[in-house]
N, C-alpha and C positions, 0 to 999 in steps of 0.2 A: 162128593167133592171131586173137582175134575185135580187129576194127579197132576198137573201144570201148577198148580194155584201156587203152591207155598214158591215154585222159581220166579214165577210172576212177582208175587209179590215181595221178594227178597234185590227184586230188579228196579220195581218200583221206590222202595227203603233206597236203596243207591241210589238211583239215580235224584230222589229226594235227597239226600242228604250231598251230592254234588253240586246242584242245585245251590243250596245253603252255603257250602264252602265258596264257590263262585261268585258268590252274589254279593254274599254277606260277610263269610269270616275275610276273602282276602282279602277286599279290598278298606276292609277296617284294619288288615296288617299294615298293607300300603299307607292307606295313611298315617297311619303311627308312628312305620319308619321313614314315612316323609318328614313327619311333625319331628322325632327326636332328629334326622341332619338337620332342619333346619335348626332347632335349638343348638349344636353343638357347632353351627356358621358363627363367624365373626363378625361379618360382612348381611346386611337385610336382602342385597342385591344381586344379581350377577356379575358377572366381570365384562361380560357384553356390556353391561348398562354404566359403565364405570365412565363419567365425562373429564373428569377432575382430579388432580392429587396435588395435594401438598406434603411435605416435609420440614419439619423444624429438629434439629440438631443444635449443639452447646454453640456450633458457626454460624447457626441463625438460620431462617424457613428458607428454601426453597421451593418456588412454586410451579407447577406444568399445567400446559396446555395439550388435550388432544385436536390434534387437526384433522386428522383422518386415522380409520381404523389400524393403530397397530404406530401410529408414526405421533411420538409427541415432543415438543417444546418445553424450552425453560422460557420461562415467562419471568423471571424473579428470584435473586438479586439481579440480572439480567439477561437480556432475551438473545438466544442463542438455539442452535440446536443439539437435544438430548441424546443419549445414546438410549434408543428403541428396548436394547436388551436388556439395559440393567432397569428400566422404567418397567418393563411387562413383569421382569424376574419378581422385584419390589409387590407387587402388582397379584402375581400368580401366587405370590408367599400369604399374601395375604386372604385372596379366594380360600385355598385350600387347606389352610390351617385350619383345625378344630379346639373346641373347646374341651378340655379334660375334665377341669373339676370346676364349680364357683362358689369364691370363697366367701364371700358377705355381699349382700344382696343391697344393702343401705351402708356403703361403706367410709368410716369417717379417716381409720388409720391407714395411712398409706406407705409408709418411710420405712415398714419391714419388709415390704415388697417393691423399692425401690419405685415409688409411682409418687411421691411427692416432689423428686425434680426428676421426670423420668428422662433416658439418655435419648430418646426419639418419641417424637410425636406424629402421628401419621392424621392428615384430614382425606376423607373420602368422599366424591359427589359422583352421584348419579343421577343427571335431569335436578330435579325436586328436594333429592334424598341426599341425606349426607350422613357422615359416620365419622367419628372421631376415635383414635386407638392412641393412648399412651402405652410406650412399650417400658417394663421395668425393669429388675433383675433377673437372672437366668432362675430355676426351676428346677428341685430337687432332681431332675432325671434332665440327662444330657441333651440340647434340642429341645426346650421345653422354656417358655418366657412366659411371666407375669404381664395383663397390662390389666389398665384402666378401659372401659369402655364406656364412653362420655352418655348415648343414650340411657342407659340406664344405674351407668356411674356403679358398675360391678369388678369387683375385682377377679379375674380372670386367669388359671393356670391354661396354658394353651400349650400345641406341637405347634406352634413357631420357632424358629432356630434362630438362633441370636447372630450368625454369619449372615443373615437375611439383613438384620435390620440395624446391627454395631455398627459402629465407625464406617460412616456413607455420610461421605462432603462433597461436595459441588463439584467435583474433582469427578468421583463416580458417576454422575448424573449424566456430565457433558460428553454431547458426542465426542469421542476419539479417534474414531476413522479419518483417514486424511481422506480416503478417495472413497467413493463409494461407485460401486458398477457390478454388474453381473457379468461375467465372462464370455458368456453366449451374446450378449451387447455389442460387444467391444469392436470395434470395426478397425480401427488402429493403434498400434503404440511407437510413441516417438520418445525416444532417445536421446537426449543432446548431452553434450560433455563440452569440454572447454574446446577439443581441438577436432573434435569429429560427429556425427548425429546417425543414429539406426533407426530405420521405419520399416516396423512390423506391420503387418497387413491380415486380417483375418477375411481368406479365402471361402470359409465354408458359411458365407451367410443363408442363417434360415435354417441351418441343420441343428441340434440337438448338442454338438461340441466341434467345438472351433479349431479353424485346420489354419495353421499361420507358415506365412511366407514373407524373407525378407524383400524388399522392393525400393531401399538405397541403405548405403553407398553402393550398394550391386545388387541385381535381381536375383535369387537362387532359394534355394529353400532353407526352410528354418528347419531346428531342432526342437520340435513339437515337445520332447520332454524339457528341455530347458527352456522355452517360453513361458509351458505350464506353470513351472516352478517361481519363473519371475511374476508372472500374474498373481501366485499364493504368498509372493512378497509384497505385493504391492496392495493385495486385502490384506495382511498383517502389519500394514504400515501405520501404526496407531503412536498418537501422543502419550508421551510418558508425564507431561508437563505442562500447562498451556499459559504462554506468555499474553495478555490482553493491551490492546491498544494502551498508551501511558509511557513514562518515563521509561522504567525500565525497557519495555519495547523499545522504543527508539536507542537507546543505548548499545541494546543487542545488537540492533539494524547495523549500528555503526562497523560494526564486525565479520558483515556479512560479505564477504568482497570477491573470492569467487566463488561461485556452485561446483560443485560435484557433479551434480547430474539436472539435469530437471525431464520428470515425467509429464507424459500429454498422451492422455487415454481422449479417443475420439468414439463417439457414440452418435447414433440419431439423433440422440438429445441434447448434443452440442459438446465441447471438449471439459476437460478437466486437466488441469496440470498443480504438480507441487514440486518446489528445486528442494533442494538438500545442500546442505553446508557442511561443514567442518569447520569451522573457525581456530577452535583453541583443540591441536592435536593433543598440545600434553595431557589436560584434562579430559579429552575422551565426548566432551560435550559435541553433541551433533543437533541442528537444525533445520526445522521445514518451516516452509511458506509457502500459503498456500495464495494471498493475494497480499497487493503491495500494500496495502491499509488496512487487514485484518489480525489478527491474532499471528503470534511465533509459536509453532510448538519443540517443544526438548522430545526428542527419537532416540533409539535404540541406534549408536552407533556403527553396529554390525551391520543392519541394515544400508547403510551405505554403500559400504563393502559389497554386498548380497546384490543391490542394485547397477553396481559399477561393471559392467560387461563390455569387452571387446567384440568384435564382428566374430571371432574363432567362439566364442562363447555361445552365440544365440543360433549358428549356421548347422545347417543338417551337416556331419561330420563325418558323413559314412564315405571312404577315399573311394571306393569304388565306381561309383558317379551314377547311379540307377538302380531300379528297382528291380530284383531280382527277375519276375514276371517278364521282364522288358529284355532280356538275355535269349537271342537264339540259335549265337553258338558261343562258347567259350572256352579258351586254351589256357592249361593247366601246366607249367613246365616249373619243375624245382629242379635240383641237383642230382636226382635221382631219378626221375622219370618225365616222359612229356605225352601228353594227350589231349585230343579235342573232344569234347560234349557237342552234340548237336542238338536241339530242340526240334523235332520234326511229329506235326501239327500234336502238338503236346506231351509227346512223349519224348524222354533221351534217349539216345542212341551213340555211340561211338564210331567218330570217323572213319577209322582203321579196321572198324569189327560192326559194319551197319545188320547184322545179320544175327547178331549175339544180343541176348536179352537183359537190360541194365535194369540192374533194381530202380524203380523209379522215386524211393523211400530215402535211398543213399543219395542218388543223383539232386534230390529236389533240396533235404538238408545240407547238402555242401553248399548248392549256389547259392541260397538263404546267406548261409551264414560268412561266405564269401560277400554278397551284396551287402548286409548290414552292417562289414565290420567299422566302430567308428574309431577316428581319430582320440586317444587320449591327451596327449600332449603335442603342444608345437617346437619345432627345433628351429627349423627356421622361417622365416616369412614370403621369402622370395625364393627364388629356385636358387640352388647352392650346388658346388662339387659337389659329387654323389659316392664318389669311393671312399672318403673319409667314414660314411656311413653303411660300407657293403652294399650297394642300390647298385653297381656296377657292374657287377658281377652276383646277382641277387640270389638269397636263398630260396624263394620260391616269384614266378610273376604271372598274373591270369591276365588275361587282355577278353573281354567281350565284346563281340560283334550283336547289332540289333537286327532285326528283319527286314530292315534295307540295306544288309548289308555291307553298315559302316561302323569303325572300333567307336563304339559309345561308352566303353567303359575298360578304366587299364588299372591295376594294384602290382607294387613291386613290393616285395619286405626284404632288407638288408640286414645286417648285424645284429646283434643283440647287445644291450646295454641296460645291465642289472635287470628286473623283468620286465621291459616292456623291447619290441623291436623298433627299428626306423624301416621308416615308410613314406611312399610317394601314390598318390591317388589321382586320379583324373580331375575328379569335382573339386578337390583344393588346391591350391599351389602353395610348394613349400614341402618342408620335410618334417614328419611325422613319429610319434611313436605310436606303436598300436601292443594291444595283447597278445601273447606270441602264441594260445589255444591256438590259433586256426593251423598253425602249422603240422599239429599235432591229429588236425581233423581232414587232410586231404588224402583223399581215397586215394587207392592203387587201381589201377582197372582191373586185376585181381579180385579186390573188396569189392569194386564195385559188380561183375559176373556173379563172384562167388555169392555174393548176398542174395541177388537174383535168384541164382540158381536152388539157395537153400530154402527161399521163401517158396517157389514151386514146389521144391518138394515137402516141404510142411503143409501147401494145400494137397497133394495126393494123398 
């Protein structure tokens, strides 16, 4: 017997019985545990295949339309558009729910399990196929509902959660967005109020995030965080309420006398606008409309407030009047000392000391945060005496020259009053407060050598 034989044939034994496992045992596991999810589905179908849904509540059926993937319709009590999210949520409760236990297979009693007037009725079509769910009482374990399931008319312990499927009215269903747009869209936003109008402009078309510039009542730039923020006001501008064509409508209408504001989002796709009311301050009640013969809806009063902005409000607010980059020289004079920064082909350097080595770490953080500093508060609107406010005799003033050598950029800070300073900037007109950090942050030309000097010698 050749001494190989018995590895041979302990190879062949393997690979035989790998064989068999591959062949045979898994894919009689797979299917098994195909066969038990599908028993333990609720649904025969996918949620792909899903064309149709009704709902029936103690307010009576509700019924939808898919139009296109992922976007559907109220069709019934009447036709209107849904809100997408709560339709797919409805929708995905139902795909992924499973069955726990089943309780009677031919079942006649139904009134222990809440399934003889159940509190929702759910009908399901896909193409051909349909599925009917009575939903019943909640389920010894928390997140856990009883139903009816009309094909085979079994009674059913399931993880459905009863916040999925309770108290859901017409209310729930209906779209509540007033505006609907993606932000990367948005090409303009207009502003009107009763006595003046702001036109935002979104400069960065085609890129990935929108870069916005005002462009009336004056051309200058915007304050990119506060635009953002009113764009995340104006997706959060959702109905609390919705008033439908009818008596009461008209009644409301009577009341609507001047707006507050009215938004106009401009798109490829053509504009969108909805005004805002206040009518009855005492009661706090606030109103949108979105067209003159549609639906009123009842908004979150605040929102109003939120949307209500002055030109100081949406404006890049940095007094300095340029981008730090854009600086190539600038003078540093407070009460204590005065010096000039040069920029020369990217490095700083010191007027008075072109020959001494500025830390470039200190020099590039000041001007930063000299160029960025913004306005907090306004004091005044127009240009004002300025000693009232220390600006006259100023505790610190920077003036920046650009590379054509013309002052493109000026910041004065005067007084201090409680914590903030008064301030005069180039890019606003008007007197300002600002945060008084920076004061605290302008170098010596000591700090700035010495820092220099210390960073070289930490590279030796």
């Amino acid at each position: 017997m050749p001494r190989y034989l018995p590895t041979v044939l302990m190879l062949v034994i393997l690979a035989g019985l790998g064989g068999y496992l591959y062949l045979v045992e898994l894919p009689t596991k797979e299917r098994e545990e195909k066969q038990d999810t599908a028993q333990k589905q609720l649904l025969p179908f996918p949620e792909t295949a899903i064309t149709g849904l009704s709902i029936t509540t103690a307010q009576g059926p509700i019924k939808f339309k898919l139009d296109a993937p992922g976007k559907w319709s109220i069709v019934a009590p009447l036709q209107t558009d849904a809100d997408n999210r709560e339709v797919q949520s409805l929708i995905r409760a139902l795909v992924t729910g499973t069955i726990t236990r089943t309780l009677e297979e031919q079942t006649t009693t139904l009134a222990p399990f809440g399934l003889e007037q159940p509190v929702t009725t759910l009908t399901v079509t896909a193409g051909t196929q349909q599925e009917t769910i009575s939903i019943g009482d909640s389920g010894p374990l928390s997140n856990t509902l009883y139903i009816l399931r009309a094909s085979d008319r079994r009674v059913l312990l399931t993880t459905l959660a009863p916040k999925d499927f309770i108290n859901k009215s017409l209310m729930t269903f209906r779209r509540k967005e007033l505006l609907r747009f993606a932000q990367n869209d948005v090409e303009r936003v207009r502003l009107t109020y009763p006595t003046t109008e702001i036109v935002i402009a979104n400069i960065a078309k085609g890129k990935p995030r929108p870069s916005w510039k005002i462009i009336y009542p004056v051309e200058t730039e915007a304050d990119q965080n506060e635009v953002r923020s009113l764009m995340f006001r104006l997706e959060d501008l959702k109905a609390l309420s919705i008033i439908d064509p009818g008596p009461e409508r008209d009644t409301v209408a009577t009341t609507l006398t001047t707006q507050k504001v009215k938004v106009t989002l401009s798109t490829a796709g053509g504009d969108q606008s909805v005004r805002l009311y206040h009518p009855d301050l005492q009661s706090g009640e606030a109103i949108a409309e979105t067209t003159a013969d549609g639906p009123l809806y009842r908004i979150n009063p605040v929102l109003i407030k939120d949307l209500t902005r002055d030109l100081f409000n949406v404006q890049d607010k940095r007094l300095l009047g340029l981008d730090y980059t854009d600086v190539a020289m600038l003078s540093v004079k407070t009460r204590d000392q005065q010096y000039v920064l040069i920029n020369q082909s990217g490095e700083w350097v010191l007027e008075d000391q072109p020959m001494m080595k500025v830390s470039q770490e200190a020099a590039d953080l000041f001007v930063s945060r000299l160029a960025n500093l913004p306005a907090e508060e306004r004091v005044m609107k127009q240009s004002a005496p300025l000693a009232p406010y220390g600006l006259l005799a100023p505790t610190a003033e920077f003036v920046a020259t650009g590379k054509d050598g013309r002052t493109i950029g000026k910041l004065t800070l005067g007084n201090r009053a409680g914590d903030l300073l008064y301030a005069t900037g180039q890019r606003l007109n008007g007197v300002f407060q600002v945060r008084p950090d920076l004061l605290t942050q302008i170098p010596t030309k000591t700090e700035l050598l010495a820092k220099s000097k210390a960073g070289s010698e930490t590279k030796r």
